[in-house]
C-alpha positions in Angstrom: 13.4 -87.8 -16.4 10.9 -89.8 -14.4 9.7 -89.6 -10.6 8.3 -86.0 -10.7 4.6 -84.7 -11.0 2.5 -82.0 -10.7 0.9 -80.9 -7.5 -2.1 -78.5 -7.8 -1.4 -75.0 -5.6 -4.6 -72.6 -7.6 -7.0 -72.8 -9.5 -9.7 -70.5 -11.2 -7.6 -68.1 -13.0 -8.0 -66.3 -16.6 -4.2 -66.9 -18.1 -2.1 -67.1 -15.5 1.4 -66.5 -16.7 4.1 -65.9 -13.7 4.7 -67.1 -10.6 6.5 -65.1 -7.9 7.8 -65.1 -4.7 8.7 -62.5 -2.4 11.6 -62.7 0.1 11.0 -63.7 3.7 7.5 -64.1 3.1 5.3 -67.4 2.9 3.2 -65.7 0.2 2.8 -66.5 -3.7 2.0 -63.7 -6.3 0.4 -64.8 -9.6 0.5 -62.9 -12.6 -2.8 -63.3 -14.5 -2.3 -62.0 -18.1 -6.0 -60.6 -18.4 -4.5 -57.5 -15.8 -4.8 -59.2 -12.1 -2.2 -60.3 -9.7 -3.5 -62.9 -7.0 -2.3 -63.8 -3.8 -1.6 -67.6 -2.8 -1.2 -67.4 1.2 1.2 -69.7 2.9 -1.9 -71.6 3.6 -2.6 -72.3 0.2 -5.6 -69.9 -0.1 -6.2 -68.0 -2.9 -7.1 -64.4 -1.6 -10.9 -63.3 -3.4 -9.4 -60.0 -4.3 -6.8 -59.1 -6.3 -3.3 -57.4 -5.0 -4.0 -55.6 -7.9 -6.4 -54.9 -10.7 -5.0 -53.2 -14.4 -7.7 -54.6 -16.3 -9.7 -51.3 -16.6 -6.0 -49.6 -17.8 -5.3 -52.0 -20.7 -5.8 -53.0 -24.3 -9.1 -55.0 -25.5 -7.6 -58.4 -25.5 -8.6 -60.9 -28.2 -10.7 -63.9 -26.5 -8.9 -66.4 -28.9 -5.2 -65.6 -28.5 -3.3 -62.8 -27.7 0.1 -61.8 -26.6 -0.4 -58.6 -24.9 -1.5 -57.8 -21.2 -0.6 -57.7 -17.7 3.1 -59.9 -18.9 5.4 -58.9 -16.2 6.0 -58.1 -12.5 9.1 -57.5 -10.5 9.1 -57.4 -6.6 12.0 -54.9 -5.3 14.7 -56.7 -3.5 13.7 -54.7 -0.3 9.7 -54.6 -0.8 8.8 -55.8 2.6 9.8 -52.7 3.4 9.5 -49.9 0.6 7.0 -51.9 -0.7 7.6 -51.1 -4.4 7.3 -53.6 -7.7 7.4 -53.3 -11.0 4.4 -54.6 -14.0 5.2 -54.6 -17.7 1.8 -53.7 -19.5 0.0 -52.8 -23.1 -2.8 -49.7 -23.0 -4.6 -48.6 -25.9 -2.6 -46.8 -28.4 -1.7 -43.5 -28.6 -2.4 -41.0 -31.7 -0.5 -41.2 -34.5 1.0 -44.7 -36.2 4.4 -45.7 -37.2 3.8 -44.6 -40.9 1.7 -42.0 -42.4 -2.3 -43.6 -42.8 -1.4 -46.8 -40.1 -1.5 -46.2 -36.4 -0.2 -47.8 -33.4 -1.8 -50.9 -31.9 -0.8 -50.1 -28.6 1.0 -48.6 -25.9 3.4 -50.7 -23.7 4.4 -49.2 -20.4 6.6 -50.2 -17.4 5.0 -48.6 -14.0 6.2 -48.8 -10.6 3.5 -49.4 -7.7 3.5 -49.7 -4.2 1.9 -51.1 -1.1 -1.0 -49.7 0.4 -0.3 -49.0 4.2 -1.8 -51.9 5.7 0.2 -53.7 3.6 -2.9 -56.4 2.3 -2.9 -55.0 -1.2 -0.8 -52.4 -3.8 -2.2 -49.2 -4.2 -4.0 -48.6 -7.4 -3.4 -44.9 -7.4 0.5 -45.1 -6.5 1.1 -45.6 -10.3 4.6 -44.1 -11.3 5.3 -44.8 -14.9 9.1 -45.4 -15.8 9.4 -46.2 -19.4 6.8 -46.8 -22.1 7.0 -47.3 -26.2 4.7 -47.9 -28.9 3.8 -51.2 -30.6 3.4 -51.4 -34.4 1.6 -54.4 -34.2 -0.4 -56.6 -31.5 2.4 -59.5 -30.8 6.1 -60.0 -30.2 5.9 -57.7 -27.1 8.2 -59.8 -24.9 7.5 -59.2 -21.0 9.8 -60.4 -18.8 10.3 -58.1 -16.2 13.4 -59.6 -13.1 15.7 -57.3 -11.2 19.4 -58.3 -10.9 21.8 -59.0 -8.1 22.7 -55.2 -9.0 19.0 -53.8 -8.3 18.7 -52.9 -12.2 15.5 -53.8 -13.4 15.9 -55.5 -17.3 13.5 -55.4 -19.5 12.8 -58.5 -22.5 11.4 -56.1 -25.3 9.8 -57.8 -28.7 10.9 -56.5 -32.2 7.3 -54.9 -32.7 5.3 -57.6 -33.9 4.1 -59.2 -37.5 6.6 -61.4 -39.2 9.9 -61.5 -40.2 10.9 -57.4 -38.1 9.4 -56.2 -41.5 6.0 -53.7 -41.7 5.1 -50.6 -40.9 7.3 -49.4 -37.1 10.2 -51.9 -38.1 13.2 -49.4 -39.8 15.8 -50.5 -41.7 19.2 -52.1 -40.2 22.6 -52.8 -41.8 22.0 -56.1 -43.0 20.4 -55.5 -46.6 20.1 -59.1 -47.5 17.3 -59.4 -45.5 14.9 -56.7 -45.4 13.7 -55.0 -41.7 14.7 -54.6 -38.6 14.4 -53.3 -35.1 16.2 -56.2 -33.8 19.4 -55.2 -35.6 19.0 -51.3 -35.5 20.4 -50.3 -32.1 20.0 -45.9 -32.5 15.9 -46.0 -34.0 14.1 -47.7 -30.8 13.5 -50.4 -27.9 12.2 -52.8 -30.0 13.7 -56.2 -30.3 16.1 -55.2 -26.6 16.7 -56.1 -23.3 16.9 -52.5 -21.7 18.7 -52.1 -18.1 17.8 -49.1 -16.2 18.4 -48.0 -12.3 14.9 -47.2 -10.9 16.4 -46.6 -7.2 17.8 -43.6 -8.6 16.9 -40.9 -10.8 13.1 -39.8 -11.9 12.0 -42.1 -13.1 15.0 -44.0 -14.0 19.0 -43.4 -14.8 21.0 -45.2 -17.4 23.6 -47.2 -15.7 27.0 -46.4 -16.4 27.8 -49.4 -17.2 25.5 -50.1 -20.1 27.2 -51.3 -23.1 26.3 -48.2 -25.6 26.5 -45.3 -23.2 29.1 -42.7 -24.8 28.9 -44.9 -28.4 26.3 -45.5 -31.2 23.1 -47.3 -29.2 20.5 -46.0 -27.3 22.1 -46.0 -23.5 19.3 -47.7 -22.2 19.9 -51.4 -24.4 21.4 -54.1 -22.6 21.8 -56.7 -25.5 19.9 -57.0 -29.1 18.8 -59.1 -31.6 15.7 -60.5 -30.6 12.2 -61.4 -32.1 10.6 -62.1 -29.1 11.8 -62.7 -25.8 8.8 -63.8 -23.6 10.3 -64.9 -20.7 13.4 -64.3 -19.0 15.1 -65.0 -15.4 18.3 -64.7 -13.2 19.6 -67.7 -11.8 19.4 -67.6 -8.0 22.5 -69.4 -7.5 25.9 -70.6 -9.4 26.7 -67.5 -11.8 23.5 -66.3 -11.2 22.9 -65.6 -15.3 20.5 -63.9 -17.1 18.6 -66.6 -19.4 16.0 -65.8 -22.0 13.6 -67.4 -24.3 12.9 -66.6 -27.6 10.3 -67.0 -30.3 11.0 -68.0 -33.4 9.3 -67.8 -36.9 8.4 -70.8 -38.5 11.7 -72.9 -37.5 13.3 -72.9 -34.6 12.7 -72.0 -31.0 16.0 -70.5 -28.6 17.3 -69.9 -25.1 19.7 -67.6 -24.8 22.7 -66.8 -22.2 22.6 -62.5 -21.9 25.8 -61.3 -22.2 26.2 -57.4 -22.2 26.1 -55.5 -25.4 25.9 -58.7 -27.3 24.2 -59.4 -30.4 21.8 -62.3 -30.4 21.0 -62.2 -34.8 17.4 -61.6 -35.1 16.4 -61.4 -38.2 20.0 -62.2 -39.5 19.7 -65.5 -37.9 17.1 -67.7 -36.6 18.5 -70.1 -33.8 21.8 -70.8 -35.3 20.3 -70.3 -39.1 20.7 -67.8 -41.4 16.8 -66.4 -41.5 15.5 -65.7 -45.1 12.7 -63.0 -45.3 11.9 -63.7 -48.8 10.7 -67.2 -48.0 10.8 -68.1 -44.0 10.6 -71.5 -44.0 13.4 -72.0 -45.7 16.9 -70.8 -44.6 19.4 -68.7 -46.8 23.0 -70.9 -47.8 25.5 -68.2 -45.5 24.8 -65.1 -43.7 27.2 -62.6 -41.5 28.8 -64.2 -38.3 29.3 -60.7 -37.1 27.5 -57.6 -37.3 27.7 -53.9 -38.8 30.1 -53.4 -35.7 32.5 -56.4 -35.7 30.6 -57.9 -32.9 29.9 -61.9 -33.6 26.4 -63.0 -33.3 25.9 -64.9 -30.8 24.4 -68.2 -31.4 21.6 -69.6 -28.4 22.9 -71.9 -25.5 19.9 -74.5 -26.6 17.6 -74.6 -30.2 14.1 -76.2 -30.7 12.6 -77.4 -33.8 9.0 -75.5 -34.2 6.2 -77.1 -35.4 5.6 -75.4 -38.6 9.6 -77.0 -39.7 10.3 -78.8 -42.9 12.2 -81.2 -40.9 9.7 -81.8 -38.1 9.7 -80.2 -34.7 7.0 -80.0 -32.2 7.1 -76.7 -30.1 4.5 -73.8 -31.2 6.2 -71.4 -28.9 9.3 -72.1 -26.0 8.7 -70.7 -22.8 11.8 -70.1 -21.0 11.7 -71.6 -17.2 13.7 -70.7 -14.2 17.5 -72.8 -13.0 16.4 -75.1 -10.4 17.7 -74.4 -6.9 15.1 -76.4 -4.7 15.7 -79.7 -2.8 12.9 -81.5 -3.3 13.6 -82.9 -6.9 17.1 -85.0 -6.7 19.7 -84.7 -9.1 17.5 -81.4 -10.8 19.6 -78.7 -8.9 21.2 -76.3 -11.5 19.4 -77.6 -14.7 17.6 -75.1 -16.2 13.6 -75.9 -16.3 11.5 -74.8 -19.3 8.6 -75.9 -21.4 6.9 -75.4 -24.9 3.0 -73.4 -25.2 1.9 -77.2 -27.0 2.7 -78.6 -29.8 0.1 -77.0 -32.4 -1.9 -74.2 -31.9 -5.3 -76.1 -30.8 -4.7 -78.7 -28.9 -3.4 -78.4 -25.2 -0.2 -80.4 -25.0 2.8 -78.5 -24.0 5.8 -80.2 -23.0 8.2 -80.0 -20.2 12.0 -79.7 -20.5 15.1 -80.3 -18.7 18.5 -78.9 -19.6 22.2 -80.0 -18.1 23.4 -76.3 -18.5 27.3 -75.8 -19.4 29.3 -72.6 -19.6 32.2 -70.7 -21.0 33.3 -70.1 -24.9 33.1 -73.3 -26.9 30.9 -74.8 -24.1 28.4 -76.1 -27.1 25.0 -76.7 -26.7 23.3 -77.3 -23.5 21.8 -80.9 -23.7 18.1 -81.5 -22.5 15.6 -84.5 -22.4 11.9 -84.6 -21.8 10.4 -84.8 -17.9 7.5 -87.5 -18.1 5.3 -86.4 -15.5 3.8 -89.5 -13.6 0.3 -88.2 -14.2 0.6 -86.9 -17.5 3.5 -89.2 -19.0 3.0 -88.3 -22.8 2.7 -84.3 -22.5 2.0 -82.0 -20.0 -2.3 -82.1 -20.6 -2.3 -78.1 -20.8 -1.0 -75.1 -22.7 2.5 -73.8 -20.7 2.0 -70.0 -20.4 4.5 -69.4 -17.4 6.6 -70.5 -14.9 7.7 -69.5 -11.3 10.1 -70.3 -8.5 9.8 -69.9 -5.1 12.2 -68.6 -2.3 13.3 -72.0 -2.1 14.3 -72.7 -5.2 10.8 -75.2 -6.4 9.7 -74.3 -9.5 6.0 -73.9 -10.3 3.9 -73.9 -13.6 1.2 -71.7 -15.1 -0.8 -73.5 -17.5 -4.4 -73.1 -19.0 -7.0 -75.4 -21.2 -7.8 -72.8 -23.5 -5.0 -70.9 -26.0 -6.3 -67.3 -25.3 -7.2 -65.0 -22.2 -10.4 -66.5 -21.8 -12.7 -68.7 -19.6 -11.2 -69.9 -15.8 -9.2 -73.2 -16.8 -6.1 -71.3 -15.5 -3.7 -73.4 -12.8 -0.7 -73.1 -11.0 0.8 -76.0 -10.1 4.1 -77.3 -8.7 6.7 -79.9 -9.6 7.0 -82.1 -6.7 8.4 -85.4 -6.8 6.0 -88.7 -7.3 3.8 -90.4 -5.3 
């Protein structure tokens, strides 16, 4: 895919990793992982204060790379005039640890804020917290925070961190071969989940009915399982309007995955559409289960990357699921899905760009995708991908930075726009 470039929209952030927009409004909110969220105007000026300002609530982040933080916002469908939204956030543990002698690394909590009454900013004190869990370890905390077309607010939850779903805070499941996890244990906690709750009713929150484990085995609040750890995730704003998420892998392959409800998505059974091996992760085991404790099949991912770290080559360090495009401006892109990779090793600052002919249905295979050489940067992107964001219109922007960890100010948000 040729013709397309980046065109720069802001500049001067920490580790910017989400863009949204907000409906019938000309503004841009950016999600800065370090706790802010920023304000691009429809005149393309970056506001000198911040909507608002966690930093003071959360974790210590490490300087060098870290996966916790400010990692996901959700405007309300009718914020112009409740003014409400939603952040997905870590805080500094609470007492106690997941086994007797460890303790927790952290806190991670899903608040609700609203607008102050002028309307310029979100009030800082309006804090209403709807969910929160604790972290074993400090990464795989997912983040993706998007409200459907039914005003449910989902929730991408990581398995608790380390490797493999094993370590202290990851119980046992039914799948003994393997040892761990959260992923595959559906009654012990939120770890490893997409959760679905209704935040217009209820305080703070009720269980929808129509979540797949209320009135069975499951915690009522799980939407679908199986995950290691699902950084980003979106809702296609037109055609079936789908709920798409990536997901990190170990040491060999990199997914996105089509949600279904109630559905099983194999972490740490499977990795991509291998059979995982916890005794030695780098290689993969001859046969595992197709379907679970349950009778429910495993659902393979809609589209696989090789990571960098595999036998048999591969260049992603991370994927970093994108958004469907539903713009106008980039011809023949509309309703292929948009994502990226973090680089292609951990120190240098090369992600790559993606493009993906989505298809649907059972036996629909995998989605097909090809490179996008950017005009200005025709080898790799030039930047670490942390994020990507889509406006009312459909465009899709990217969040990128110069420098692996929440650090420095080489953070950018830039839009794909066609060639010049």
């Amino acid at each position: 895919m040729k013709g397309v470039d980046l065109e720069l929209i802001a500049e001067d952030f920490v580790s910017p990793i989400q863009v949204l927009a907000t409906h019938n409004s000309d503004r841009l909110y950016v999600v800065d992982q370090v706790g802010k969220i920023w304000v691009i105007d429809g005149n393309g000026y970056k506001r000198p204060t911040p909507f608002l300002d966690l930093s003071s609530k959360m974790v210590t982040l490490n300087a060098n790379y870290d996966e916790r933080g400010l990692l996901g916002v959700a405007f309300h469908e009718d914020f112009k005039t409740n003014g409400r939204f939603f952040v997905y956030y870590q805080l500094p543990p609470r007492a106690g640890g997941p086994v007797p002698g460890a303790t927790w690394n952290n806190l991670s909590r899903v608040s609700e804020f609203r607008l102050l009454p002028d309307g310029s900013r979100a009030d800082p004190n309006s804090e209403k917290v709807i969910i929160e869990w604790d972290d074993p370890q400090s990464n795989h905390n997912g983040g993706a925070l998007v409200l459907g077309l039914d005003n449910y607010l989902y929730i991408a939850v990581g398995d608790g961190g380390g490797a493999n779903d094993v370590g202290p805070g990851h119980v046992d499941d039914w799948y003994t071969t393997n040892s761990g996890g959260n992923a595959q244990n559906i009654e012990a906690n939120f770890l490893g989940k997409i959760l679905c709750l209704d935040v217009d009713n209820g305080s703070p929150y009720i269980v929808p009915s129509t979540n797949p484990f209320v009135g069975k085995p499951g915690l009522d609040e799980i939407f679908a399982f199986g995950f290691r750890n699902p950084y980003r995730m979106t809702f296609d704003m037109g055609g079936e309007h789908g709920l798409i998420a990536s997901d990190a892998g170990q040491v060999l392959y990199e997914e996105i995955n089509v949600i279904r409800k109630g559905a099983n998505f194999g972490w740490n059974v499977r990795e991509g559409m291998h059979c995982f091996n916890t005794a030695d992760n780098k290689t993969t085991l001859p046969d595992c289960p197709t379907v679970d404790d349950r009778g429910k099949r495993l659902l393979d991912p809609v589209l696989e990357l090789n990571n960098y770290q595999n036998p048999l080559g591969g260049k992603a360090t991370t994927i970093i699921g994108g958004y469907v495009y539903r713009g106008t401006q980039l011809k023949g892109w509309d309703g292929k899905y948009v994502f990226g990779t973090f680089s292609q090793s951990p120190s240098t600052p090369d992600g790559e760009l993606f493009l993906a002919t989505m298809s649907t249905g059972e036996g629909a295979g995998p989605w097909q995708y090809e490179e996008v050489s950017l005009k200005s940067h025709p080898d790799d992107v030039g930047y670490y991908i942390k994020g990507f964001g889509q406006d009312d219109d459909g465009e899709v922007y990217l969040t990128v930075t110069s420098i692996a960890g929440p650090t420095g100010n080489t953070g950018k948000v830039f839009k794909l726009v066609p060639a010049k």
